[in-house]
Every structure is written in C-alpha cells, then in structure tokens.
C-alpha positions in Angstrom: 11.2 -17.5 41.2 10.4 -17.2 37.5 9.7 -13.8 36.1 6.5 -12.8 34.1 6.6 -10.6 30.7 6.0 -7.7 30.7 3.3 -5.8 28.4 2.5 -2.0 28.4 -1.3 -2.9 28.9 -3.6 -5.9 29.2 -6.8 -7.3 28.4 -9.2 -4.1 27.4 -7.3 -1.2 28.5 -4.6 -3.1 25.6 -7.1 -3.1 23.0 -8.3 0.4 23.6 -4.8 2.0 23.4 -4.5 0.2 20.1 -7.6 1.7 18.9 -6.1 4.9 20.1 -3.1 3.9 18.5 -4.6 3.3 15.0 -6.3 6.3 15.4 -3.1 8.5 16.0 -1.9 7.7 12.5 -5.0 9.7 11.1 -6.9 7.5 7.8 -8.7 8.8 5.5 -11.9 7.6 4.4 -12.4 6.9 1.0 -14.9 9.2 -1.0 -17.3 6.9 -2.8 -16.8 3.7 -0.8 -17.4 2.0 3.0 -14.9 3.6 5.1 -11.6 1.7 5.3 -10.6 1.0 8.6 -6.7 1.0 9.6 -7.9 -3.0 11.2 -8.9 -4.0 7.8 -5.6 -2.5 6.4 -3.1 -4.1 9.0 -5.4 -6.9 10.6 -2.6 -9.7 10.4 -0.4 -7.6 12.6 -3.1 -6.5 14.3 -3.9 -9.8 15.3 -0.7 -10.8 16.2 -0.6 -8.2 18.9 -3.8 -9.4 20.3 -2.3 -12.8 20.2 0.6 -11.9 22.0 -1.6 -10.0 24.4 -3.0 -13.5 26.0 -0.2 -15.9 25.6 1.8 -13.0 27.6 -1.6 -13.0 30.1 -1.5 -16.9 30.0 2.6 -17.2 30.7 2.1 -14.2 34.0 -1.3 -16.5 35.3 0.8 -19.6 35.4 2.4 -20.5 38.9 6.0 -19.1 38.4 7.3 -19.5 42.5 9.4 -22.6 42.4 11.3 -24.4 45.5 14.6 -24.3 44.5 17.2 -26.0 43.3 14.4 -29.2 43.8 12.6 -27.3 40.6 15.2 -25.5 39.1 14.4 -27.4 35.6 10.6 -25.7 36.1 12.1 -22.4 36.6 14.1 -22.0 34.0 11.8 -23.2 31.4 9.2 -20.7 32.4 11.7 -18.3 31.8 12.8 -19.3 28.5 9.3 -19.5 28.1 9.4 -15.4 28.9 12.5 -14.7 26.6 10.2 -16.1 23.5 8.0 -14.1 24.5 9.5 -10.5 24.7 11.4 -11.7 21.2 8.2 -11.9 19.6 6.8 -8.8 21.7 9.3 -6.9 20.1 8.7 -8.3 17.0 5.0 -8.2 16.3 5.2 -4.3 17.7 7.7 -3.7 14.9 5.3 -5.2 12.7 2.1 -3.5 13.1 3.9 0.1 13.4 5.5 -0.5 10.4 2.5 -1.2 8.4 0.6 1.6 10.1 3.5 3.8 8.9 3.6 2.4 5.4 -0.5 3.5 4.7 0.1 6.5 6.3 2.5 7.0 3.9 0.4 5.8 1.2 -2.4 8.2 2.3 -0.6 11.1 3.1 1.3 11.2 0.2 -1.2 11.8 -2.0 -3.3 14.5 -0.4 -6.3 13.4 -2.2 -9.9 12.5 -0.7 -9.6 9.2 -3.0 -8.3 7.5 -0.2 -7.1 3.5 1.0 -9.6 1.4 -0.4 -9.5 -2.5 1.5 -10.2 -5.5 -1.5 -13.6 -7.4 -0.9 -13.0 -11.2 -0.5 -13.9 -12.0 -3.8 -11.1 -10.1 -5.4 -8.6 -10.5 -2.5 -8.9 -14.5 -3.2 -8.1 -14.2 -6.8 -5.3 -11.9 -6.4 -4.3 -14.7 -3.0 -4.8 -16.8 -6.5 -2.8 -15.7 -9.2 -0.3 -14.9 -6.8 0.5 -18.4 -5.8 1.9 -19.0 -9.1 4.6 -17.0 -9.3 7.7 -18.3 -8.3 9.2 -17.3 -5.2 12.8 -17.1 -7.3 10.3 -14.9 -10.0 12.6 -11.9 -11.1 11.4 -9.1 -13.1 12.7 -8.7 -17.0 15.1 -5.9 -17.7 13.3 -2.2 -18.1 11.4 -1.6 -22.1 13.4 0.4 -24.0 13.6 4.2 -24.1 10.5 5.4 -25.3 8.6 1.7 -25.1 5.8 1.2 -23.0 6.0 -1.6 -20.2 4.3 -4.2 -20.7 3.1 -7.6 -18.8 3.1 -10.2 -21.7 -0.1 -12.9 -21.7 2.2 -15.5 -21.4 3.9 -14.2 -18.0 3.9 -15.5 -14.9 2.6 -12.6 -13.2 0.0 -11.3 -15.9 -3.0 -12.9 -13.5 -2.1 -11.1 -10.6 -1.7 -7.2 -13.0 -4.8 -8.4 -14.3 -6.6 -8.9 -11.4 -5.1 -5.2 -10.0 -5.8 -3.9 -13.3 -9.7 -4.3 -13.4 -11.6 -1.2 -12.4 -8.3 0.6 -11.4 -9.1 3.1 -9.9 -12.8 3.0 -10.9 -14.8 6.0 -10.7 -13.3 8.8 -9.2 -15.8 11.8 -9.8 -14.4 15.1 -9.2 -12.2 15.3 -6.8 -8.4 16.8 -6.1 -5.6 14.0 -7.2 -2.5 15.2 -5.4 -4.0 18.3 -4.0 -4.9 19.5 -7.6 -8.6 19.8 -8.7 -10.0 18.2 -11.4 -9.0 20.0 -14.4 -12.8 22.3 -15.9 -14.3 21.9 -19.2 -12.5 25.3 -21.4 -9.5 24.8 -19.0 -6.0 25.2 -20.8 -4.8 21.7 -21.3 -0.9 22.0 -19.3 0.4 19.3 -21.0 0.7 21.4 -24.0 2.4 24.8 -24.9 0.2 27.4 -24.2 0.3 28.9 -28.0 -0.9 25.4 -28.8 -4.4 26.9 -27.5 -5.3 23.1 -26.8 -7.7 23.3 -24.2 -9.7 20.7 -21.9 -12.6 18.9 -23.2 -16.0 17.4 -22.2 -17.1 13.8 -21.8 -21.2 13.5 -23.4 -22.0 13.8 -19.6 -20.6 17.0 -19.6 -17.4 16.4 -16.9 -14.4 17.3 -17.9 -12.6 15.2 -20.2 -9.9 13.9 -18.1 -8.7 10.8 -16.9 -7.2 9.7 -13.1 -3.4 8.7 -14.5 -1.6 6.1 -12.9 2.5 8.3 -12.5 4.1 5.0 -12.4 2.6 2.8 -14.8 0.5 -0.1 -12.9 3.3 -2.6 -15.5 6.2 -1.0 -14.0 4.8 -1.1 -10.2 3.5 -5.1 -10.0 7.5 -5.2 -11.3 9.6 -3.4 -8.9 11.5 -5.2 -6.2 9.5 -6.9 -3.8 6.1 -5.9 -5.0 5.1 -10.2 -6.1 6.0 -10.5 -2.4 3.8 -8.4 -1.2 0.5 -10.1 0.6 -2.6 -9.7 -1.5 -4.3 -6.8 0.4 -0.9 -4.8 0.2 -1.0 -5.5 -3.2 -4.3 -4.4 -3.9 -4.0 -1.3 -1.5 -0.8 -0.1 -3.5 -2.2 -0.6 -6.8 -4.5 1.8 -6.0 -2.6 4.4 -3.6 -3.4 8.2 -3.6 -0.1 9.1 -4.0 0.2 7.6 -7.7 -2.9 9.2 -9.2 -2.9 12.6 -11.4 -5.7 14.2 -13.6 -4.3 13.9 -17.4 -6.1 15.0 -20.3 -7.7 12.2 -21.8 -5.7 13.3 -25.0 -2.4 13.5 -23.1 -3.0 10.3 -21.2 -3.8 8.0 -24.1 -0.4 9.7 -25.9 1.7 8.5 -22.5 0.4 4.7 -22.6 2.2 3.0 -20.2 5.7 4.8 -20.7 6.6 7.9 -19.1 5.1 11.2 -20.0 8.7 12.0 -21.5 7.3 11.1 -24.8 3.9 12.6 -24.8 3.7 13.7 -28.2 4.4 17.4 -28.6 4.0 18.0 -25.3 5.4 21.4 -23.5 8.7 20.4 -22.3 8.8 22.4 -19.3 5.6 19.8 -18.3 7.7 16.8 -19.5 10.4 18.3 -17.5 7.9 18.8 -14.5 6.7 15.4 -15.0 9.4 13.4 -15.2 10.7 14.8 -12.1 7.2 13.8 -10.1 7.9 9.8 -12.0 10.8 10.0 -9.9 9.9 11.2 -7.0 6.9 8.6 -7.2 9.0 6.1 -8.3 11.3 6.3 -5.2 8.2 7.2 -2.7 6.4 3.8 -4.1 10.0 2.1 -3.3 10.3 2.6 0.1 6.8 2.2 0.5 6.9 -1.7 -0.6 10.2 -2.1 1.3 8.5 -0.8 4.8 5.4 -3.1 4.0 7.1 -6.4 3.2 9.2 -5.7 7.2 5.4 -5.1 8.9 4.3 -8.6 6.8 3.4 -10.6 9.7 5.3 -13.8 10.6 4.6 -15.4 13.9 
C-alpha cells in the first residue's frame, strides 16, 4: 500500500487557518494609503502553500492500494512521489513563516502608524527592471571614508534600481509618530543641538513643523549591504521604506547629515551624536538580520 502526505488542513478549512495565520502576526495599515495586506506582502510564498495544498490533495486522491510484489514498481514511485512532497511541505512552510516574521519585524520595529506600504505594478516592474542588470557576482565597493557621505555613482550598476527606491521615499508622511516619537512642534527646542544654542524648530510656509522623515541608515548604504541586490523587487521596495528606519530630523540637522551618519552633524550636541550613532547601529544590525531572514522566505519551488 502506498502512503498519502500528510497536511495539517485541506481545501478551505487550509486557506482559512492561513488567513488566521496571517492575521496572528498583527499588520499595520498604512496611514495615508490602501491597506497593505500580509498576501500582497508574502504572496509568492503564499502561493506556494496553496500550491502544495492541491498537489498534496491530488497525490492522497490517486489510487495508492497496490497488489504486491506484481506492482511493487507503482508503489514505490507513489511514495517517492510523497517524500517530494513533505521535502517541499517543509520547505514552502519555512518559507512563508519566515517572511511573515521578517515584516513583522519590519513593522514592529518601528512603532510608527507609517506602516508596510506594497509597490504598484508600475514601480515593482521597473525596480524587477533595473534589477536585472546587476550582476549576480555584483559586490558592493568598500565603505566612503570617515566623515564622506555614501554615494551610488551614475555610472553604477545598481544606480537604476536606488533610483527607482529613491523617488518619493517615503513621500508624504503628515504628522505622525516615527519610532514612537511625535512629530517635533513649531517653537519646539531643536535636540540635535545644545540647549544653550537656543536653536529651536521651525515652520514650513504651510505652517507644519519644519522637519523632515530621516532615513537612520542612509537609503546608499542600505541598497549596498549584503544581500540587499538579491532581494526580490517587492522586498526591496518594502525595506526601502520600512518603519523602523525613519526619524523626524530638523530640516536644518537633516540636510547637515546628508547621507553620512549624524556623527558629523555640524555642531551638533554630542550627547545626540552619541545617542544617534548608537540608534545607526542598532538600525544598522536590525536592517541586517532583516534582509538575511527575507532572502531564506524567497520562494523557490
């Protein structure tokens, strides 16, 4: 007799406890936008479950009571057929929980109603694009100097696909907590200056607050960190604009950083540079393992 695969649930009572499942992991909508939805954020692996889910239904339909040893040859291939299958069960599970993990991760991290925001087509297929032309061998240049700002020269390889993460990063944000902080008031003491500086927080024309979302870890340093060209175009995208790696910055402060560290804001408090060089770090290490966990849930049948 051959044996059948076994699958904690089938057909619709599958596909609602991965709703459930997805649901566990707790999203947050995005403010300003259509809310993302963990499918649009892991659908590959998403659909590689599903996929499973009938070809393990399929194999378990098929006749599997042979006459033996006249169709021994029958029963054994049916279950090779179910070793494949509980490889790749095992597989595709690792998969999708490790990408659910991963934007949880990204989300929770950053304790900010900005929230995972999914690429429309248009901009996933010129990211899908530009990033066909890097090299698979592509291997980032050694770190800028001390004090230099990173940079993505014109002539690189991978300037098409920073430049496609770059535009409207992160867009509009309006006034809402990055990292659990609110956006900094108009009169507000400006903290990335000593307070007997007396520098204090601006207004745009439109009377906001003149601040800026900063990217922590320069968007030039992140499309270069190890593994991040690998990514697929939607992780890309999704980490480019992650939570986690957004803080209000005086406008003032923020155009002094660049695309450096905030170690060489000019006169700058130091027990800020101090704070925030420690939160680069952090960031830094967080965004890390972050790519590493996505590019194991990258589906591969």
């Amino acid at each position: 007799m051959g044996e059948g695969v076994w699958l904690p649930l089938k057909g619709k009572p599958f596909l609602a406890a991965l709703v459930v499942l997805f649901a566990l992991f707790g999203f947050i909508s995005p403010a300003e936008a259509k809310p993302v939805q963990p499918l649009d954020l892991c659908s590959a692996q998403a659909a590689g479950v599903r996929q499973l889910a009938a070809d393990i239904q399929a194999h378990n339909a098929r006749p599997h009571v042979f006459r033996m040893p006249q169709q021994s040859a029958a029963s054994a291939a049916y279950n090779a057929e179910k070793a494949l299958l509980e490889s790749r069960r095992t597989a595709v599970f690792a998969q999708l929980r490790a990408c659910m993990q991963a934007m949880q991760a990204l989300q929770a991290a950053g304790t900010s109603p900005l929230g995972l925001k999914s690429p429309v087509r248009r901009t996933l297929d010129k990211i899908e694009r530009a990033r066909e032309q890097v090299p698979s061998n592509w291997t980032a240049p050694p770190p800028p100097k001390r004090g230099s700002n990173w940079e993505i020269p014109k002539n690189s390889v991978i300037r098409p696909v920073y430049d496609a993460l770059r535009k409207g990063n992160p867009g509009r944000v309006g006034n809402i907590p990055l990292r659990g902080i609110a956006r900094p008031r108009v009169t507000d003491r400006d903290p990335a200056y000593p307070a007997a500086s007396g520098r204090k927080i601006g207004a745009w024309d439109s009377g906001r607050s003149k601040v800026s979302p900063d990217h922590i870890i320069p968007l030039a340093e992140l499309v270069q960190m190890r593994g991040f060209m690998k990514l697929t175009p939607t992780n890309m995208y999704v980490l480019s604009r992650a939570p986690l790696n957004f803080q209000w910055m005086s406008r003032s402060a923020n155009e002094s950083k660049q695309s450096r560290s905030a170690a060489y804001v000019s006169g700058a408090d130091p027990k800020w540079i101090n704070d925030q060089v420690a939160l680069e770090n952090e960031t830094r290490k967080k965004l890390q393992e972050i790519i590493d966990q996505l590019l194991k849930s990258q589906y591969r049948r």
